[in-house]
N, C-alpha and C positions, 0 to 999 in steps of 0.2 A: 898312104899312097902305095901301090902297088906297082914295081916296074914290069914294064911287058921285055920280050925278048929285044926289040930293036932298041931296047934304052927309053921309051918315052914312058912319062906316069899318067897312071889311070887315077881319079881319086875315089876314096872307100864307099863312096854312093852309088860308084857303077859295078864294084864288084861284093860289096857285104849282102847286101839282099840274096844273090846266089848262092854266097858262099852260105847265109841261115838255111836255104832251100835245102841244099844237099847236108846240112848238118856239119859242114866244116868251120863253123863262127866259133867253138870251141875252140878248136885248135890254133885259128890264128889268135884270139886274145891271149892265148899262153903266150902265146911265141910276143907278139907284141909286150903281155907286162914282162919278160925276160929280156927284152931291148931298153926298156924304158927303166927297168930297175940300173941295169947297164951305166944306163946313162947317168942315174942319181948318184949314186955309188961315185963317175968320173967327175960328176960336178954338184960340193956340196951346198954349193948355194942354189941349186936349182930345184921349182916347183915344177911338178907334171900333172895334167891333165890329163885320164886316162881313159877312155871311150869302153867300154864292156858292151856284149851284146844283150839278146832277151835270156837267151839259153844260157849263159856265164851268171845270170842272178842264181838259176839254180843249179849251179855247177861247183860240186864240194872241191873239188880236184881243184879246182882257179882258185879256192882261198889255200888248199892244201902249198900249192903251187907258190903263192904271194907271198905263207911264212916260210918257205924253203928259200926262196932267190933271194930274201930280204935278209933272213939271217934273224928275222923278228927285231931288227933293227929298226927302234922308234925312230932313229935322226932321219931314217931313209921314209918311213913308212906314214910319220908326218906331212913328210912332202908330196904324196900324192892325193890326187882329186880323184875318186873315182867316180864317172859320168853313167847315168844309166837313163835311158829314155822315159822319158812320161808313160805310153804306150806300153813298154816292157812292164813298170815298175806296179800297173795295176792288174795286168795279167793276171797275177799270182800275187795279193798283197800281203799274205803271211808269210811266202817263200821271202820277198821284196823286203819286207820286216827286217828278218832273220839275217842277210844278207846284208842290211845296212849296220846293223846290231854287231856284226862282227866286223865288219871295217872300221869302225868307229874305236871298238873295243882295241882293236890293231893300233890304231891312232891316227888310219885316214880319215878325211876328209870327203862325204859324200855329195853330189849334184846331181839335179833331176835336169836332161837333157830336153832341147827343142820344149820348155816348158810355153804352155798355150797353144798347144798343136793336140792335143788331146783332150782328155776327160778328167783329168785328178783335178780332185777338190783339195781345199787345202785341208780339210780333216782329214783326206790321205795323206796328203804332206805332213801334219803332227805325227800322224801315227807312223810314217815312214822314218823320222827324226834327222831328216836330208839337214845340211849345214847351208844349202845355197840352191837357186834355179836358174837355170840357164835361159832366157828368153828364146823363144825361137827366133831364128834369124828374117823368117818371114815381116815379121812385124818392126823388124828395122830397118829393112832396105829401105824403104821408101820415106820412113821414117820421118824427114825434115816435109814433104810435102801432101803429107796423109795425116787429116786432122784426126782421124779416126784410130788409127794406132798410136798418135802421140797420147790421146785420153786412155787409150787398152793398156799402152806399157805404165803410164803413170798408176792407173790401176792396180795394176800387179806389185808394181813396186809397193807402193802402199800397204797393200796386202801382206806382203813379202814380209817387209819388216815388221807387221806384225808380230807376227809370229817369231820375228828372231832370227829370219834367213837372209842372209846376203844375195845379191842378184848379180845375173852377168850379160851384158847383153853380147849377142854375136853379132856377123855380120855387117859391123861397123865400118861405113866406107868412106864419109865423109867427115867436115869441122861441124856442118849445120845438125848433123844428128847427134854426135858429140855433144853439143848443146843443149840439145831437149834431153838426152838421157843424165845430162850429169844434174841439170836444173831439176829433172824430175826425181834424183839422190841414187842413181845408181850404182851401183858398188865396184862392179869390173867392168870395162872394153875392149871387147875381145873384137879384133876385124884386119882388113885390108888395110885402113886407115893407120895403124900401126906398124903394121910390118908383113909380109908375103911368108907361106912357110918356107924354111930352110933345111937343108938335109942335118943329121943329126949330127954327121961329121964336120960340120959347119960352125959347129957355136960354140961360143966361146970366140971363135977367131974376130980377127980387125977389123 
């Protein structure tokens, strides 16, 4: 989220797009995984999920960056997800490689983001060696009353574990799709359904 001057928050759909336009998506994932390590550091029971842009796959300086804030600290380094979009991830599949190849070697944890909104096969997924795919959130809203995405995500799923990756669906708003995703062996529930975002100064509290 991004706050504007009167206080209210924008969310990163209405301002990431502009910020890749002018070349500033660099600079904010710095600044974000320096918040987010922040964070791991104050609470060590905590997992993060961490959003990268297209430009940050090939951006040495953001792993340069990861083993500086981290301290190359496996306890912290474990704990993070790093998300990269479908879209991004084929762009450049050797850059994409190389890029998972050292997260990995760090001891993150990688996710191919808004998965089924693009074009990766899952032979790019092997050759990517992602740990997990994030469902696109499209294909769960409606989820409980669209015969046609509960067969696509069961699909996937299937596929998924295949191969050895764990799934996440997003999105998640209701009990009825809860339902079809867990009966279909989904691995995570990511949504509304759970909880609203909270500021970071927030958690942990009552």
């Amino acid at each position: 989220r991004m706050e504007k001057p009167d206080g209210s928050l924008i969310s990163a759909g209405e301002f990431i797009p502009v910020s890749e336009q002018l070349g500033l998506s660099r600079l904010i994932d710095r600044r974000t995984l320096e918040l987010s390590v922040a964070l791991l550091k104050a609470h060590p029971e905590l997992v993060l999920s961490l959003n990268v842009s297209g430009l940050t796959c090939t951006d040495h300086e953001w792993l340069v960056t990861l083993q500086r804030v981290t301290g190359s600290r496996r306890d912290i380094l474990t704990r993070m997800i790093i998300e990269i979009t479908e879209t991004a991830a084929i762009q450049d599949l050797d850059q994409s490689i190389n890029f998972v190849d050292t997260l990995k070697e760090l001891g993150c944890r990688v996710a191919i983001d808004d998965f089924g909104a693009g074009y990766t096969s899952f032979k790019n997924l092997k050759l990517l060696n992602v740990d997990m795919v994030k469902i696109d959130g499209a294909f769960v809203k409606n989820l409980a009353d669209d015969t046609s995405d509960q067969i696509f995500i069961k699909t996937m799923i299937e596929l998924a574990q295949t191969f050895g990756l764990e799934t996440v669906a997003e999105w998640v708003g209701d009990e009825r799709s809860v339902k079809h995703l867990t009966e279909a062996g989904i691995t995570y529930l990511q949504g509304f359904y759970y909880g609203l975002p909270i500021d970071a100064a927030d958690y942990g509290k009552v």
